[in-house]
VEXTORDREN-568498 format. One line per field, with one value per atom (N, C-alpha, C): y, x, z; atom name; residue in one letter. Coordinates in Angstrom, 3 decimals, m for minus. Example, Ala and Ser with C-alpha at 12.3 -4.5 7.8 and 13.67 -1.06 7.14 Angstrom:
BEGIN
y	m5.690, m4.500, m3.300, m2.250, m1.060, 0.030
x	13.190, 12.300, 13.200, 12.850, 13.670, 12.900
z	7.800, 7.800, 7.800, 7.080, 7.140, 7.870
atome	N, CA, C, N, CA, C
residu	a, a, a, s, s, s
! end
This chain:
BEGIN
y	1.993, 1.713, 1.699, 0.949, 0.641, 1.143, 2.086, 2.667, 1.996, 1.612, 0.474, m0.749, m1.615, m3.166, m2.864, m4.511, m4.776, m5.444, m5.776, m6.136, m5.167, m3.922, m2.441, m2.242, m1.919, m1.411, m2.344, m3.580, m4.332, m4.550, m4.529, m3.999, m2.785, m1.501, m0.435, m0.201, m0.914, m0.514, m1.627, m3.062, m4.028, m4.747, m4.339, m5.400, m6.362, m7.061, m8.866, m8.834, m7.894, m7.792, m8.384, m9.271, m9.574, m8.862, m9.522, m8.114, m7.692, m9.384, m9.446, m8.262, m8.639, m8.203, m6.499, m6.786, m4.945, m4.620, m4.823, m3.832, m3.762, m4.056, m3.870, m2.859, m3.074, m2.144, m0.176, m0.635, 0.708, 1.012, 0.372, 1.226, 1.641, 1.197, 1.124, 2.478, 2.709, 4.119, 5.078, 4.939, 6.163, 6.085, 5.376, 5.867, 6.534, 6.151, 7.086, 8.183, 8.828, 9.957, 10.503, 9.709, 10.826, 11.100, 9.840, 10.647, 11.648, 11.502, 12.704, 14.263, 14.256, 15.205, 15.707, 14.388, 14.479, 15.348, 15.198, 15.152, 16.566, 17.531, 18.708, 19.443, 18.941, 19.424, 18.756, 18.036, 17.508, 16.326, 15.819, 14.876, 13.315, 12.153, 11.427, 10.378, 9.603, 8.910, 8.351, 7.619, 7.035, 6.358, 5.694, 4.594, 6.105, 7.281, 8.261, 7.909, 7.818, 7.580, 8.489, 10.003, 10.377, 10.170, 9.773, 9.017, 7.821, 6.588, 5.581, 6.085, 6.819, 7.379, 7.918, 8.627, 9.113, 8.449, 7.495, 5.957, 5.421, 4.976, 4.308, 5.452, 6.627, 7.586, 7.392, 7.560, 7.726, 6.348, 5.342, 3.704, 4.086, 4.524, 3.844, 5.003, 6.263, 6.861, 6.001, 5.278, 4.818, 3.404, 2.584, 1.928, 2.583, 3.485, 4.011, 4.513, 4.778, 5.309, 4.151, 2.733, 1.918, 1.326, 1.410, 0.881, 1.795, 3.180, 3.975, 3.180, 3.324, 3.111, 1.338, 0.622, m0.637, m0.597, 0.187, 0.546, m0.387, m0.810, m1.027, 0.007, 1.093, 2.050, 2.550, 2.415, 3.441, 3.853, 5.067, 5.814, 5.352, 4.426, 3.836, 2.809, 1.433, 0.075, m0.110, m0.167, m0.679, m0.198, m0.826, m0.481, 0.465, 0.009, m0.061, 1.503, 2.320, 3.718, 3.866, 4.524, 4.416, 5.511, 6.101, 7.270, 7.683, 6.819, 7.278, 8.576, 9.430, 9.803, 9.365, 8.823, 8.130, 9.305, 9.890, 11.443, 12.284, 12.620, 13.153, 12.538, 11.078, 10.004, 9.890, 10.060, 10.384, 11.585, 12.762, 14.010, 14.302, 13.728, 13.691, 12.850, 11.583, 10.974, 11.730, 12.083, 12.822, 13.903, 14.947, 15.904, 15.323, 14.438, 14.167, 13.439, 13.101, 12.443, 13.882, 14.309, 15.832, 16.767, 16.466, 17.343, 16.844, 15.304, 14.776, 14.707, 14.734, 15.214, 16.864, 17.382, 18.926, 19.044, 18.559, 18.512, 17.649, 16.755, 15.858, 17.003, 17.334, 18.081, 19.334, 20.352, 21.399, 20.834, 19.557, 18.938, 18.682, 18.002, 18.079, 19.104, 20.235, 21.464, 22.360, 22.008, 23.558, 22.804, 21.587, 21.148, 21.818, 22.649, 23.162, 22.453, 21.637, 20.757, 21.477, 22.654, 23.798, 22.780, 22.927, 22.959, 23.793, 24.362, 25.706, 25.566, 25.532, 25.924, 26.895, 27.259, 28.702, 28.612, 29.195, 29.186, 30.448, 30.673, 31.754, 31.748, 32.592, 32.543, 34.096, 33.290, 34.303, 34.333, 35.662, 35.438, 35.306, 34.810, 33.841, 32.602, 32.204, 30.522, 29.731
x	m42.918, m42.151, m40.672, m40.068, m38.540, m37.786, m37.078, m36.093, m34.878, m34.703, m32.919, m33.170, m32.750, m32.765, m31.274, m31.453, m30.190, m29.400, m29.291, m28.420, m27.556, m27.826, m27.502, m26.437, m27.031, m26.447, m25.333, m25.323, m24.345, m23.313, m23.102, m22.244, m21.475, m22.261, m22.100, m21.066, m21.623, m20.717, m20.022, m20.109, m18.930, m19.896, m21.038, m21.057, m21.459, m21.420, m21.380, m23.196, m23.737, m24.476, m25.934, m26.430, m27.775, m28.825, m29.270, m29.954, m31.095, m32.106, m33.049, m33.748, m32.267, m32.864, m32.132, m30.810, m30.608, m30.436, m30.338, m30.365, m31.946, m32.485, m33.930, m34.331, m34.221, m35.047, m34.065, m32.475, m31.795, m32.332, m32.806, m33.617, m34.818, m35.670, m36.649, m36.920, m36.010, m36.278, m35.431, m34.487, m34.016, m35.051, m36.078, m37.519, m38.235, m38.516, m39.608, m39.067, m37.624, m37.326, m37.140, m37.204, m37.309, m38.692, m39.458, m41.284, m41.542, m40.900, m41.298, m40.816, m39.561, m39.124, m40.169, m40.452, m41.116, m42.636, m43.389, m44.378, m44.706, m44.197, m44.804, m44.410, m43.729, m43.852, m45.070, m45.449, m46.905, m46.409, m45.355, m44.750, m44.542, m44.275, m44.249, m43.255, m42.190, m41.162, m41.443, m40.250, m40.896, m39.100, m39.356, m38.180, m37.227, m37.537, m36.325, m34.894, m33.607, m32.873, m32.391, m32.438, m32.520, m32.539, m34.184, m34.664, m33.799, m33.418, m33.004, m31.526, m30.869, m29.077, m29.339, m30.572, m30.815, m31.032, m31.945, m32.503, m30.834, m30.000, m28.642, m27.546, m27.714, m26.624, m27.070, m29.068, m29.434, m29.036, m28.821, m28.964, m27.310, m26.573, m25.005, m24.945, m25.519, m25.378, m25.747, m27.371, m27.266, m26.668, m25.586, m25.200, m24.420, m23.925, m22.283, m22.937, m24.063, m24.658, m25.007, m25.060, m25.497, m24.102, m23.186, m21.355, m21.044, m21.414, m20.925, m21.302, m22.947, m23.839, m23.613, m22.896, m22.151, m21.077, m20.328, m18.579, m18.548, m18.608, m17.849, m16.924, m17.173, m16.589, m15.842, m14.989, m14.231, m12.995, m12.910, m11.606, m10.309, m10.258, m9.026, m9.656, m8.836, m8.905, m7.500, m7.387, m5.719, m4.820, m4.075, m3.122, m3.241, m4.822, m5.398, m6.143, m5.576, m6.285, m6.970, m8.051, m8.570, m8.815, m8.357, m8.371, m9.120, m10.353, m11.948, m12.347, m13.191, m14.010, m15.114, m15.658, m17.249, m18.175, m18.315, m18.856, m18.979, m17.861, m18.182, m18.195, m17.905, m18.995, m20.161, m20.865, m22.251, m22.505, m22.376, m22.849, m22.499, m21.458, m21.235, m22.265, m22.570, m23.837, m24.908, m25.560, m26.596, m26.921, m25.624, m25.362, m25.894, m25.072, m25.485, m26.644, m27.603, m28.679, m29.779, m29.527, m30.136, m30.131, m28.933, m28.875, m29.420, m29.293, m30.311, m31.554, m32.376, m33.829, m34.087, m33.115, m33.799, m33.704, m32.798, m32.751, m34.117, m34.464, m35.820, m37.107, m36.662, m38.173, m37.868, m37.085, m36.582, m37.589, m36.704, m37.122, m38.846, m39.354, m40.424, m41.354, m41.373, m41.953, m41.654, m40.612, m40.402, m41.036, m41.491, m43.007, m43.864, m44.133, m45.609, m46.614, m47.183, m48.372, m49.546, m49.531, m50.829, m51.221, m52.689, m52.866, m53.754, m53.928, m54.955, m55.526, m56.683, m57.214, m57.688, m57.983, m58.582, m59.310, m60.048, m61.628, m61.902, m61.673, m62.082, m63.497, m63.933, m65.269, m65.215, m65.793, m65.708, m67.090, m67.341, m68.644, m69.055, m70.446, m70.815, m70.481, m69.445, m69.010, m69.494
z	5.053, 3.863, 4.233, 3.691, 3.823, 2.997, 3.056, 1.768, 1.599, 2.308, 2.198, 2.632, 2.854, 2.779, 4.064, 4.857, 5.506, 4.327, 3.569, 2.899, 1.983, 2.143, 1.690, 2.669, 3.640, 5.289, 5.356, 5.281, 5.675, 4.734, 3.080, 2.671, 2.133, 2.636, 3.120, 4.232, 5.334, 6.534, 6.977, 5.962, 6.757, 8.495, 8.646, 9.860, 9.499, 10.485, 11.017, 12.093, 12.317, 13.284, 12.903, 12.878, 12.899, 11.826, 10.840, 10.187, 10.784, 11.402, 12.099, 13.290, 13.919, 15.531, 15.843, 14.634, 14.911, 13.970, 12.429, 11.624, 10.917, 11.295, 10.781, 11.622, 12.493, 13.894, 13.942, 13.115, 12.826, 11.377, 10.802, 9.446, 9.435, 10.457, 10.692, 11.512, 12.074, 13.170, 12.087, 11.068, 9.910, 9.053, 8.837, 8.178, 8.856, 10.084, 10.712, 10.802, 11.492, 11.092, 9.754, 8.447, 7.311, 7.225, 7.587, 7.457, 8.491, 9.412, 10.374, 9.588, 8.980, 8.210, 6.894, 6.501, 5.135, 5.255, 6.400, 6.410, 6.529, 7.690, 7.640, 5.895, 5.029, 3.528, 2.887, 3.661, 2.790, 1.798, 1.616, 1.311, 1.653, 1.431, 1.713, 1.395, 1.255, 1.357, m0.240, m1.556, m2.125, m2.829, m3.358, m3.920, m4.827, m4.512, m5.337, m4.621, m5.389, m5.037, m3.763, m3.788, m2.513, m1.091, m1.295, m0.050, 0.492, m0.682, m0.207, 0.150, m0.217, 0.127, 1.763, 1.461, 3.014, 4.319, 3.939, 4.862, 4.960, 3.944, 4.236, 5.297, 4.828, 5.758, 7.213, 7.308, 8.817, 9.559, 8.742, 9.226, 9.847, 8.907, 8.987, 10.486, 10.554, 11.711, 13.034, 12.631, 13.756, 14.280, 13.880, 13.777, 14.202, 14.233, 14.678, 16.380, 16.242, 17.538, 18.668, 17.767, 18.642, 19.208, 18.339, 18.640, 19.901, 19.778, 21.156, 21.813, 21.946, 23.062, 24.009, 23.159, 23.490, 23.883, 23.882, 23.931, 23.224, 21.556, 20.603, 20.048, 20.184, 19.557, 20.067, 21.663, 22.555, 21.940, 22.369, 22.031, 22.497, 23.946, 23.899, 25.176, 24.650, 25.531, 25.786, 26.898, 26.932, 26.215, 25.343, 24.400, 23.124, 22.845, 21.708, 21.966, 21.179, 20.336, 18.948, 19.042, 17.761, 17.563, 15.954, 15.752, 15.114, 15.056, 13.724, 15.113, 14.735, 15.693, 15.165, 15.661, 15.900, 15.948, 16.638, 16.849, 15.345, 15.106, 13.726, 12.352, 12.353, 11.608, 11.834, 12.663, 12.585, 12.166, 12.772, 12.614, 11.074, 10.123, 8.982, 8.040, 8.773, 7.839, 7.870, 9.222, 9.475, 8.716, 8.575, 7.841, 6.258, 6.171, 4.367, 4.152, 4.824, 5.151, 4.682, 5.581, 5.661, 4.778, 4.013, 2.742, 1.821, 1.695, 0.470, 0.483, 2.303, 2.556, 1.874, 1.996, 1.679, 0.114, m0.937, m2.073, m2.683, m1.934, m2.742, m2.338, m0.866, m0.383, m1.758, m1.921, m2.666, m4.170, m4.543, m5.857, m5.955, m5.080, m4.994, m4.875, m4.051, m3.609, m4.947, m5.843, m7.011, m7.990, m8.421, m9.103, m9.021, m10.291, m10.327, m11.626, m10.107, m9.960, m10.303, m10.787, m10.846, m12.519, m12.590, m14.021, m14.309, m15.431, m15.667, m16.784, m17.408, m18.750, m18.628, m20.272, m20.376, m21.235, m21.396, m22.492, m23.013, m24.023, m24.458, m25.509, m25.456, m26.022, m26.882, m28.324, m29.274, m29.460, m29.703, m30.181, m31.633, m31.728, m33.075, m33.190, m32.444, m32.600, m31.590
atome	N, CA, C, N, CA, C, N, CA, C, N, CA, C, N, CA, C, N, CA, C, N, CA, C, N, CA, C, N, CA, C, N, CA, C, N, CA, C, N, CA, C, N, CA, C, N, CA, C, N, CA, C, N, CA, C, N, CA, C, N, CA, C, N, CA, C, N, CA, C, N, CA, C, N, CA, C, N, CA, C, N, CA, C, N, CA, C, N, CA, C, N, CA, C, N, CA, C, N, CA, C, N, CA, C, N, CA, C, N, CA, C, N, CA, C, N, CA, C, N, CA, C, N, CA, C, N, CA, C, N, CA, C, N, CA, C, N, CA, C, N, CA, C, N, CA, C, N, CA, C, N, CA, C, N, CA, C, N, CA, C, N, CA, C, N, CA, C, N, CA, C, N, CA, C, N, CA, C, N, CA, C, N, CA, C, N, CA, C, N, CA, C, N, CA, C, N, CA, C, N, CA, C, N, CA, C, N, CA, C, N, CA, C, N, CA, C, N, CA, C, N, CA, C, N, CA, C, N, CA, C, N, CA, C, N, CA, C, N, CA, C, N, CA, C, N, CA, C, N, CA, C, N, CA, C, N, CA, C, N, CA, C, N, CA, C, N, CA, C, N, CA, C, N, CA, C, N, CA, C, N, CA, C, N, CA, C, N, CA, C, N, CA, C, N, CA, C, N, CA, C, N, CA, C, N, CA, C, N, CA, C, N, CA, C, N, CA, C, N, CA, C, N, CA, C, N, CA, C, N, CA, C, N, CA, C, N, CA, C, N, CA, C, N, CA, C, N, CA, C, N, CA, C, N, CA, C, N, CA, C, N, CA, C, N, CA, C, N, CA, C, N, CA, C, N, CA, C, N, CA, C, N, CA, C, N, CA, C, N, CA, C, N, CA, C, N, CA, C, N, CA, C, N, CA, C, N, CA, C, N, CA, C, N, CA, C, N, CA, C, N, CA, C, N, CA, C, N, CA, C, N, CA, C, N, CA, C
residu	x, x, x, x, x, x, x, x, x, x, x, x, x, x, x, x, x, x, x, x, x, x, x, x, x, x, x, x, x, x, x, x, x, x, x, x, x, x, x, x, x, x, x, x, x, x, x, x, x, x, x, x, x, x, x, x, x, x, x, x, x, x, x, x, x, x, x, x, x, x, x, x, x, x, x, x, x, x, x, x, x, x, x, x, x, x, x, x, x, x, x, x, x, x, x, x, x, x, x, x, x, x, x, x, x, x, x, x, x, x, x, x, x, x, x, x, x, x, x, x, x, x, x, x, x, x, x, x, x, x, x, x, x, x, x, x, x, x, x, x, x, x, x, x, x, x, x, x, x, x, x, x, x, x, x, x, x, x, x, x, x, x, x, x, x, x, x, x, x, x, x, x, x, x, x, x, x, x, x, x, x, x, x, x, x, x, x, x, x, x, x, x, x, x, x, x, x, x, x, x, x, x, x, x, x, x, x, x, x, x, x, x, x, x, x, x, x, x, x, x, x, x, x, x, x, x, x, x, x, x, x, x, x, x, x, x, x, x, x, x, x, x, x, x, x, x, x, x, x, x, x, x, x, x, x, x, x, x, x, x, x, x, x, x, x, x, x, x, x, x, x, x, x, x, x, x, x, x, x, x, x, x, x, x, x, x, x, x, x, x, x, x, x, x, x, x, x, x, x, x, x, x, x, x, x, x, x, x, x, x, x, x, x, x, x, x, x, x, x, x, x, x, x, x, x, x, x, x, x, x, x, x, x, x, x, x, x, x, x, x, x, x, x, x, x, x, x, x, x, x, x, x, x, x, x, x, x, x, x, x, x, x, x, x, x, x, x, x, x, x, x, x, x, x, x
! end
């Protein structure tokens, strides 16, 4: 299941990059890690807004992870300094990624799903 769309991701974060060949394949691996999260709660991924804020934070992380991993992102070329840290733009999405996984798991898990009847029996009736 897909919680964000490339067309989310990309006016989210402003790229130009292919939705095909790399932003599908970066949403695609921020789902499998929220089901990997989701799952030991016995849970499972679903269109709550949560989930999809979460799928967009893990995407925009790894998009910033794939810019390192290219030297799109270097800290200095020649002349040119850049003063984002890349580093803690991720660890900041991740972070808020993570916080909106534990608020849905929280939200979900304090549901009590119990149902109970009771029967009482009088006698004569």
């Amino acid at each position: 299941m897909t919680y964000c769309n490339t067309d989310e991701l990309t006016a989210l974060s402003g790229t130009t990059l292919d939705a095909t060949t790399i932003l599908t394949p970066i949403i695609t691996a921020a789902d499998r890690e929220i089901d990997a999260f989701l799952a030991p709660h016995g849970l499972s991924g679903s269109a709550a807004g949560a989930i999809k804020q979460a799928s967009l934070k893990l995407s925009m992380a790894g998009l910033l992870e794939r810019g390192l991993h290219t030297g799109a992102y270097q800290g200095q070329s020649g002349d040119f300094t850049s003063t984002v840290d890349v580093i803690t733009a991720i660890e900041s999405n991740r972070k808020a990624a993570y916080n909106l996984l534990n608020q849905y798991v929280d939200a979900q898990t304090s549901v009590d799903t119990s149902k109970s009847s009771y029967v009482r029996r009088v006698d004569g009736i």
